[in-house]
C-alpha positions as CSV (number, residue, x, y, z in Angstrom):
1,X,19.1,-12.0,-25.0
2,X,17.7,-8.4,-26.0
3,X,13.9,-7.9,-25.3
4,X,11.8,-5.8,-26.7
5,X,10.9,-2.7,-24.3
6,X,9.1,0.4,-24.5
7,X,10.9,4.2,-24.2
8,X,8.6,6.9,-22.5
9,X,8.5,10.5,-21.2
10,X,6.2,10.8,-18.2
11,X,3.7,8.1,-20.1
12,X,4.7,9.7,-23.2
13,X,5.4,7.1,-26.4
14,X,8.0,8.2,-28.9
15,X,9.9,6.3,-31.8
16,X,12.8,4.1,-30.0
17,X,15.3,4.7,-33.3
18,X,16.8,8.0,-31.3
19,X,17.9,5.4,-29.1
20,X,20.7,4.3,-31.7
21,X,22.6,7.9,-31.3
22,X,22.8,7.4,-27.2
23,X,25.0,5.4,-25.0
24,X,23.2,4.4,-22.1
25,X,23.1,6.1,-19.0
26,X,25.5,5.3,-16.2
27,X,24.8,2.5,-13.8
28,X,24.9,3.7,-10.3
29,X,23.6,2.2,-6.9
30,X,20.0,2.9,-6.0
31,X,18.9,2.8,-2.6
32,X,16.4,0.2,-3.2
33,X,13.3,-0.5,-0.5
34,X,12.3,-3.4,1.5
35,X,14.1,-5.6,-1.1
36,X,13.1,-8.8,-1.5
37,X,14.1,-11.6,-3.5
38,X,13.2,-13.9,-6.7
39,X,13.5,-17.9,-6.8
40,X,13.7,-19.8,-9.6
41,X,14.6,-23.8,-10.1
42,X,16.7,-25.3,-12.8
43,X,16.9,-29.5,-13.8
44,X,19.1,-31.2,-16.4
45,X,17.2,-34.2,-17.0
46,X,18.8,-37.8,-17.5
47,X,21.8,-37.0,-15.9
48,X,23.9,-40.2,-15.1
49,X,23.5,-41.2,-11.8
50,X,22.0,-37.8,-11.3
51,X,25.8,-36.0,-11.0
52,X,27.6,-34.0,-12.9
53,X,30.8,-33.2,-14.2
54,X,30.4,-29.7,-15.7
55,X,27.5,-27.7,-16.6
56,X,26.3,-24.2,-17.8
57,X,24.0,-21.3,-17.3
58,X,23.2,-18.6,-19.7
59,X,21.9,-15.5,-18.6
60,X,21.3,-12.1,-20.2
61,X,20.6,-9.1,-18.0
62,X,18.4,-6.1,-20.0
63,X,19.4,-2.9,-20.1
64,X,16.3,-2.0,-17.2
65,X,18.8,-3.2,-14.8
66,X,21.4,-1.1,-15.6
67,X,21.9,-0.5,-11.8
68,X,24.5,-1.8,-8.7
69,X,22.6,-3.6,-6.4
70,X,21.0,-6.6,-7.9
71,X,22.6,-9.9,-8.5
72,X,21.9,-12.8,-10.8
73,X,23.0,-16.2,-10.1
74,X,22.5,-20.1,-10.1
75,X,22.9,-22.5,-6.9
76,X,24.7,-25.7,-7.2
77,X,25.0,-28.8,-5.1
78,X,28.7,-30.1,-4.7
79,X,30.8,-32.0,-2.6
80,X,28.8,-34.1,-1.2
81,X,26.3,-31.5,0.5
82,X,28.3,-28.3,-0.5
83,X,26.7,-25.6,-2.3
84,X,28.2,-23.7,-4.9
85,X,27.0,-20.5,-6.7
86,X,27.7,-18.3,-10.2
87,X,26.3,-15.1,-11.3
88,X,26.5,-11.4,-12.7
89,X,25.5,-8.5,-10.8
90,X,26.0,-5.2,-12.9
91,X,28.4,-2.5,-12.7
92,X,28.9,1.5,-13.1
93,X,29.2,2.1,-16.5
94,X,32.2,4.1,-17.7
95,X,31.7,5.9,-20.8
96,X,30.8,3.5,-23.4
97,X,32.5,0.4,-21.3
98,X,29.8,-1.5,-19.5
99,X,31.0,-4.2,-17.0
100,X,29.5,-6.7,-14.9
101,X,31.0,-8.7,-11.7
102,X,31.0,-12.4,-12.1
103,X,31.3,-14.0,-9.2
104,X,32.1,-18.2,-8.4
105,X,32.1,-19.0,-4.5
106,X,31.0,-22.3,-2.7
107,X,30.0,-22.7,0.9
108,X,32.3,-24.9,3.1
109,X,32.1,-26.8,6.5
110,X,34.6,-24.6,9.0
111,X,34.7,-21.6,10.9
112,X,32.9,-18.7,9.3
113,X,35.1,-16.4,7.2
114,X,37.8,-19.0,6.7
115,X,38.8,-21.4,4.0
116,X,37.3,-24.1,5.8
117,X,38.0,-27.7,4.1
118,X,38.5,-25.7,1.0
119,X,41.3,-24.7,-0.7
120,X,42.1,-22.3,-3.4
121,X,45.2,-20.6,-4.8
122,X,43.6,-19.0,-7.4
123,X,44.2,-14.9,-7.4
124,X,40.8,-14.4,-8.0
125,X,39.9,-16.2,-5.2
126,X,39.7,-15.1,-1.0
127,X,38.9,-17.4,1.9
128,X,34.8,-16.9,3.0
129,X,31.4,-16.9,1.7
130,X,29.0,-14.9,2.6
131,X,30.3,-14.2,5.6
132,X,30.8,-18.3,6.3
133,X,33.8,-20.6,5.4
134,X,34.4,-21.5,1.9
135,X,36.2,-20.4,-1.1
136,X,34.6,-16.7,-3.0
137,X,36.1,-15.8,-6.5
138,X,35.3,-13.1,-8.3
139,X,36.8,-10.3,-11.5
140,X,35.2,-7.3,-13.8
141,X,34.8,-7.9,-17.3
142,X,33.3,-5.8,-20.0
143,X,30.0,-6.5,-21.0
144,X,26.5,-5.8,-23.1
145,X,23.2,-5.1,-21.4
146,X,20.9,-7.7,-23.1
147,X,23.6,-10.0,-24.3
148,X,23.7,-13.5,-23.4
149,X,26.6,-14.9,-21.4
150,X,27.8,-18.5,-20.5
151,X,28.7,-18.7,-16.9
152,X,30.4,-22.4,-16.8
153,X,31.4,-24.6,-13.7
154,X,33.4,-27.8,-14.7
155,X,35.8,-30.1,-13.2
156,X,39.3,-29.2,-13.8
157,X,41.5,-31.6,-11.8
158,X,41.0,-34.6,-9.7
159,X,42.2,-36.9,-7.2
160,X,41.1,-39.7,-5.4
161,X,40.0,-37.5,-1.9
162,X,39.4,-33.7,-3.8
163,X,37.9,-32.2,-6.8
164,X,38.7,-28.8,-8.2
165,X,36.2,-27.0,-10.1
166,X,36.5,-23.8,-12.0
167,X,34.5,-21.3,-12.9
168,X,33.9,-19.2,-16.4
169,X,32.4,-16.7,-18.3
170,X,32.2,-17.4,-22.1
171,X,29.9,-14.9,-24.8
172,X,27.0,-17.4,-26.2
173,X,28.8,-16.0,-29.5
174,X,31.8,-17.6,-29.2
175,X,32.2,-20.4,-26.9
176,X,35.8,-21.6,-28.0
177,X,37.5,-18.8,-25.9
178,X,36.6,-17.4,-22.3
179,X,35.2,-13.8,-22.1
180,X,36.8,-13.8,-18.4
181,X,38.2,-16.6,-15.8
182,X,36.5,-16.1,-12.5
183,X,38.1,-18.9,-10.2
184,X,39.3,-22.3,-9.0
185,X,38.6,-23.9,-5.8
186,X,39.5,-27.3,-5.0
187,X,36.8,-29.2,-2.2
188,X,36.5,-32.9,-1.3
189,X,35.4,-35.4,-3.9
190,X,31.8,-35.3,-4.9
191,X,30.2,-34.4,-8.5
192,X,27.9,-31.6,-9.4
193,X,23.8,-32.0,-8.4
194,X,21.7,-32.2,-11.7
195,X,19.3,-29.7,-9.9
196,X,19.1,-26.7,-7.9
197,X,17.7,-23.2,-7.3
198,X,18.7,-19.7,-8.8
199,X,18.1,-15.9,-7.6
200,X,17.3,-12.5,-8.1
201,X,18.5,-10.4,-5.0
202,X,18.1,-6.9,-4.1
203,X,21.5,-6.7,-2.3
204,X,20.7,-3.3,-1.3
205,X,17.9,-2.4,0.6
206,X,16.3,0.4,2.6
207,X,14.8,-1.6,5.8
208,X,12.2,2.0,6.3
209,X,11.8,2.1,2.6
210,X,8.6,1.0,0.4
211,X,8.3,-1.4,-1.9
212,X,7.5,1.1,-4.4
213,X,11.2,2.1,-4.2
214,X,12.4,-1.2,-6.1
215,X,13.5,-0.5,-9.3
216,X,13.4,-2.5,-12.2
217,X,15.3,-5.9,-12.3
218,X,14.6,-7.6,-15.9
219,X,16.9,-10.5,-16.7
220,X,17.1,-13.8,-19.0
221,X,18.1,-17.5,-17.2
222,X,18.3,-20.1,-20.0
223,X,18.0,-23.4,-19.5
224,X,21.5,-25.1,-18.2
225,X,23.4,-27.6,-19.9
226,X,26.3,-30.3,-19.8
227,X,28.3,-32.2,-22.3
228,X,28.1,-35.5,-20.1
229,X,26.6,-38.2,-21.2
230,X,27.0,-37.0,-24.7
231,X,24.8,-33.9,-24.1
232,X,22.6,-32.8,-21.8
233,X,19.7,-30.1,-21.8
234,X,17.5,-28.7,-18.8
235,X,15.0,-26.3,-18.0
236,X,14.4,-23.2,-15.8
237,X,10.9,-23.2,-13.6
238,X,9.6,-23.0,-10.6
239,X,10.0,-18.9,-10.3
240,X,8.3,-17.4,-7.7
241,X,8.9,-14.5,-5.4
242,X,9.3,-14.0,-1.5
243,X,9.8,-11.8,1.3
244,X,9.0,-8.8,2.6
245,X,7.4,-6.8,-0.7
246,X,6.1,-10.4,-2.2
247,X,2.9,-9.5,-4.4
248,X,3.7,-5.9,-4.3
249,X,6.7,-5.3,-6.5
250,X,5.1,-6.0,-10.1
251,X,6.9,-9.2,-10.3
252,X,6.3,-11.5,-13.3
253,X,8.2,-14.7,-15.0
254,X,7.2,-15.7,-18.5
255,X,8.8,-19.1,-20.5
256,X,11.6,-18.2,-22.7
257,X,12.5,-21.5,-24.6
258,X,14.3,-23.8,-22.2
259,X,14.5,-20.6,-19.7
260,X,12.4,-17.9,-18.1
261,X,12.1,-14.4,-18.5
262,X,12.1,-12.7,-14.9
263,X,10.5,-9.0,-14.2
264,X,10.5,-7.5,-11.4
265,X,9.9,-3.8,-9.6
266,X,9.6,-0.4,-11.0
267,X,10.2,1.8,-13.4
268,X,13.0,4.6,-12.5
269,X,13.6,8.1,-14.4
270,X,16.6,10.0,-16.0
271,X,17.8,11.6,-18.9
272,X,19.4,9.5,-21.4
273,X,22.4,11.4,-22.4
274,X,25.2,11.1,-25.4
275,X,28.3,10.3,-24.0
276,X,30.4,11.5,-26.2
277,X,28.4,15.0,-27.1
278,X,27.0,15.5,-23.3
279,X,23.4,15.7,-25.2
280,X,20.2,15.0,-23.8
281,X,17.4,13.5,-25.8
282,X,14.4,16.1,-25.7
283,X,11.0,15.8,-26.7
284,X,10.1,19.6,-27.3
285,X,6.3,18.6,-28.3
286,X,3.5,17.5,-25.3
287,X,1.4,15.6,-27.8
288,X,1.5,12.3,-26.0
289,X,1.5,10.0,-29.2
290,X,4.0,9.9,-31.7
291,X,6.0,13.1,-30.4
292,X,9.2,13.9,-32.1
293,X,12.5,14.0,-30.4
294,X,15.6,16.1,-30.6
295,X,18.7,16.3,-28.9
296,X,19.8,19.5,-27.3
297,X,21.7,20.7,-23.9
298,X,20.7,18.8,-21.0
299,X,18.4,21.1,-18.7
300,X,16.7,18.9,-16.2
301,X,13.3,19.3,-16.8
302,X,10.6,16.8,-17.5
303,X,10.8,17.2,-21.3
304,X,13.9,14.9,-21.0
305,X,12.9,12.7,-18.2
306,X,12.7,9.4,-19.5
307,X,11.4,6.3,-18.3
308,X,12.5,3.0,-20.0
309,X,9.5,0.2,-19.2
310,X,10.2,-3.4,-20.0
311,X,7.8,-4.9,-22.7
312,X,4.8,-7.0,-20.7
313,X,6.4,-10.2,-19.5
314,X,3.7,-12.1,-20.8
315,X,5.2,-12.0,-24.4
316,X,7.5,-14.8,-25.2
317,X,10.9,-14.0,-26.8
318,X,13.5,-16.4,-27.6
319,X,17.4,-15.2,-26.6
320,X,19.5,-14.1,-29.1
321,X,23.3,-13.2,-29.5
């Protein structure tokens, strides 16, 4: 999904089309504040018996979070109590290549850091969750800020004690063929829950810092789905945020079809420079309405300090390849 948003200069408004010559600017860690993190819950009605054998998330994440240091994912149940997880969390940009890390892990009954009553011989794949037992998977793909991507979990092999389950990335454009394989673990028998909870994390954070400091996390999390029973559809609600900088880190969720829209934190400022030409868009004029831009050599002043402000949550867009 792409979502409107706004360009500006210090507050200054100018016409977005300038945009079109640029690449975007590298993605690099940010030494975020207090942190903090985002909820959200997720239901595929009329599931049968309330299990699962497969199901799917689609997520965008807008070019505001164009950052290391945030991750986007989707809990669910499995294995009889298990919990499994899948999500993105962006990458540095190279040149023109943008990437993001998807990630496939499940939490495991065991001694922490080890396999656990999991098993997986998948190369993507290393013993530990989180620090706990379990199976985490995980690979690089290239990528498109505002795009929406298919992150899949399904069940690829059974028998009559174990399930294996792999995970996926597909591009909402094309769902015959896989944009990247993340993993395969294999965990005692038990089907997928037809609920669960999501996040947004801050996964670095600056425990003397402000909540000021947290920059902007702007994402997309569309309704799941399954091909059980013929076809199933959910929803994504229940977003709220929690701990330490709750109610002070401009966070909003707005409905987005089947899915939700999630804002968070604040804007950041840099120049936007050509990758290719090493260009820096300028905006020679001070007239704060309607001021026209140029590109010349980058000089670091505040004539080509930028600021890119996500559109107010409260208007509804629908995702779009």
């Amino acid at each position: 999904m792409s979502l409107p948003s706004t360009l500006r200069r210090c507050g200054t408004a100018v016409a977005t089309a300038a945009l079109l010559l640029l690449a975007p600017t590298p993605a690099s860690a940010v030494d975020f504040g207090l942190g903090g993190n985002v909820s959200l819950g997720w239901s595929v009605p009329n599931a049968p018996s309330g299990q699962l054998t497969n199901i799917t998330f689609p997520m965008a994440i807008n070019p505001a979070s164009e950052q290391t240091g945030l991750y986007y994912a989707q809990q669910f149940g499995v294995a009889n109590g298990r919990t499994g997880y899948t999500g993105l969390q962006p990458q540095p940009t190279s040149g023109n290549t943008q990437q993001f890390r998807a990630i496939f892990s499940v939490f495991a009954s065991g001694g922490a850091g080890t396999p656990g009553d999991t098993s997986s011989s998948d190369p993507n794949c290393r013993p530990g969750a989180d620090g706990n037992a379990g199976q985490s998977c995980s690979v690089l793909f290239n990528a498109v800020y505002g795009h929406t991507y298919n992150l899949t979990v399904k069940r690829t092999a059974s028998t009559s004690t174990t399930n294996t389950w792999t995970g996926d990335v597909y591009d909402s454009a094309n769902l015959q063929q896989p944009v990247a394989h993340i993993g395969s673990w294999t965990v005692p028998s038990g089907l997928l829950t037809s609920s669960g909870n999501g996040f947004v994390e801050y996964v670095y954070y600056n425990a003397a810092g402000t909540c000021a400091q947290n920059t902007v996390s702007d994402a997309y999390f569309g309704g799941p789905s399954s091909t059980d029973a013929g076809g199933l559809s959910g929803v994504v609600n229940n977003v709220y945020e929690y701990g330490s900088c709750a109610g002070q880190s401009n966070f909003a969720s707005t409905p987005s079809g089947s899915g939700q829209h999630v804002v968070r934190g604040f804007t950041s400022t840099s120049p936007i420079k050509g990758s290719a030409s090493g260009l820096c868009l300028n905006s020679p004029s001070q007239d704060p309405w309607g001021a026209q831009t140029n590109i010349v050599a980058c000089d670091g002043t505040g004539k080509q300090t930028w600021k890119f402000l996500p559109d107010s949550p409260s208007v509804s867009t629908s995702p779009v390849p």
